[in-house]
N, C-alpha and C positions, 0 to 999 in steps of 0.2 A: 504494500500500500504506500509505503514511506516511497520506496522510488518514481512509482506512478504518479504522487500528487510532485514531485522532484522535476519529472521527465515534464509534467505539463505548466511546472512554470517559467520552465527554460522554453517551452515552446509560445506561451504566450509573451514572454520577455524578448525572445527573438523575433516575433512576431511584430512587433511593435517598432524594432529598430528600422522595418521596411516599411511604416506607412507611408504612405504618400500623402506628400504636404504640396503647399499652393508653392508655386519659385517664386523667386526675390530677384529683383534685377539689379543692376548698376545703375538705370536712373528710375526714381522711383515714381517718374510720371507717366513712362509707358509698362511699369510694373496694375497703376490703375488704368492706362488702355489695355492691356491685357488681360484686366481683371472682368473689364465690361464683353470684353468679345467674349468670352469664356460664357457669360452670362447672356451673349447674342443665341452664343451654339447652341447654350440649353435650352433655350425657347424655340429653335430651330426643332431642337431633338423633342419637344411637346408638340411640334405643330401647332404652333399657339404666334398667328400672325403680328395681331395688335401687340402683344407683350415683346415679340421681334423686333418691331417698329422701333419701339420705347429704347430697347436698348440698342440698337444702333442711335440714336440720337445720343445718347450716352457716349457709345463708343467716338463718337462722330465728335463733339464734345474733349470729351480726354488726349483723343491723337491730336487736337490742335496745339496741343502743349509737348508735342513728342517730337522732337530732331528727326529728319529724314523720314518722315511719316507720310509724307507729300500722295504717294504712288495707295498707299492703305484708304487715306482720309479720303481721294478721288473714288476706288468702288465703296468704302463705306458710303459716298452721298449717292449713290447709284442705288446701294441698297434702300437707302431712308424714302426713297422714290416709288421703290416695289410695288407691282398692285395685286399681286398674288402671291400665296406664302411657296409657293412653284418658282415666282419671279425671284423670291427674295432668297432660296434655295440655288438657285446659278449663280445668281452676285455673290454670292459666299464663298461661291468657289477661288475668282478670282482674289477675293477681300481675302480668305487663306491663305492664299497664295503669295500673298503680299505680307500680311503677318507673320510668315514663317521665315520672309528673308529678313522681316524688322527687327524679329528678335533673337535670330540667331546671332553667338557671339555678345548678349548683353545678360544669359544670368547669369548672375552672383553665388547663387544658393537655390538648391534642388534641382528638379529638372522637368520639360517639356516633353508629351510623347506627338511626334507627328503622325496621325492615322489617314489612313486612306482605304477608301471605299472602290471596288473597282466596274462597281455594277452603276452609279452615279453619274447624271445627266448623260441619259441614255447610253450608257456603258465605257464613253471615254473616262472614266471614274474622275476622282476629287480627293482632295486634302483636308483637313481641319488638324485644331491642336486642341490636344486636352492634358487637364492635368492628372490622368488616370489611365492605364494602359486598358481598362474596359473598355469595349467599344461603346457608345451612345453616338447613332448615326442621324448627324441633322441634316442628311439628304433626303432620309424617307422617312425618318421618326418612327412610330410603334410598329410602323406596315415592314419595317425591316432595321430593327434595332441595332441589332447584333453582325449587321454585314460590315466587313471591313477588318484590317488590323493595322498593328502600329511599324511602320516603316523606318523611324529612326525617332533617337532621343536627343531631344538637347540639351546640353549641363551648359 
């Protein structure tokens, strides 16, 4: 008994030393534009158009304060334009596309998983970033959760 309650606190104590935590950047204002597209994706990944909207204004917002943010800020206003959560679904693509080259090479602490879907706008697949190696897919949301994996990490 004594080893088994032994073996399972070493496993919960090791268990712990790999949570995944949110990254930290070098500048901590596109630490908060990363924090809003983060919270674009999840609305993406509910299918939940208006509360999409909301945070691309957000995002839209935060990158005006973010160096070399030029090229993200342009499809995030593209997005905030959307008139279907389908429309606001493709803009994401490029908007990822562009966030994954803004923040590579700026964190500090933790790390980014780049995921990609390869079944996304109509099979040329897509990018996003999460801070969880689980897929949550905001190309197709519930209708297909779990398509996709993680293609590279950024520290």
């Amino acid at each position: 008994m004594k080893k088994t309650m032994i073996m399972l606190c070493l496993a919960l104590v090791s268990g712990g030393a790999f949570a995944q935590t949110t990254p930290e950047f070098k500048n901590s204002k596109l630490g908060t534009a990363y924090d809003n597209y983060i919270q674009l994706k999840d609305e993406l990944v509910a299918s939940n158009y208006d509360n999409a909207k909301k945070m691309v204004n957000n995002l839209t917002k935060s990158l005006s304060e973010v160096p070399n943010s030029e090229k993200v800020l342009s499809q995030a206003s593209k997005l905030a334009s959307a008139a279907t959560i389908k429309d606001q679904r493709l803009i994401f693509t490029d908007l990822s596309n562009e966030m994954i080259n803004l923040v590579k090479g700026q964190v500090s602490k933790g790390q980014i998983f780049v995921a990609y879907c390869p079944m996304a706008n109509g099979n040329t697949g897509a990018s996003w970033l999460a801070n969880e190696k689980d897929i949550n897919n905001p190309y197709f949301g519930d209708m297909m959760l779990r398509c996709g994996s993680v293609k590279e990490t950024i520290n």
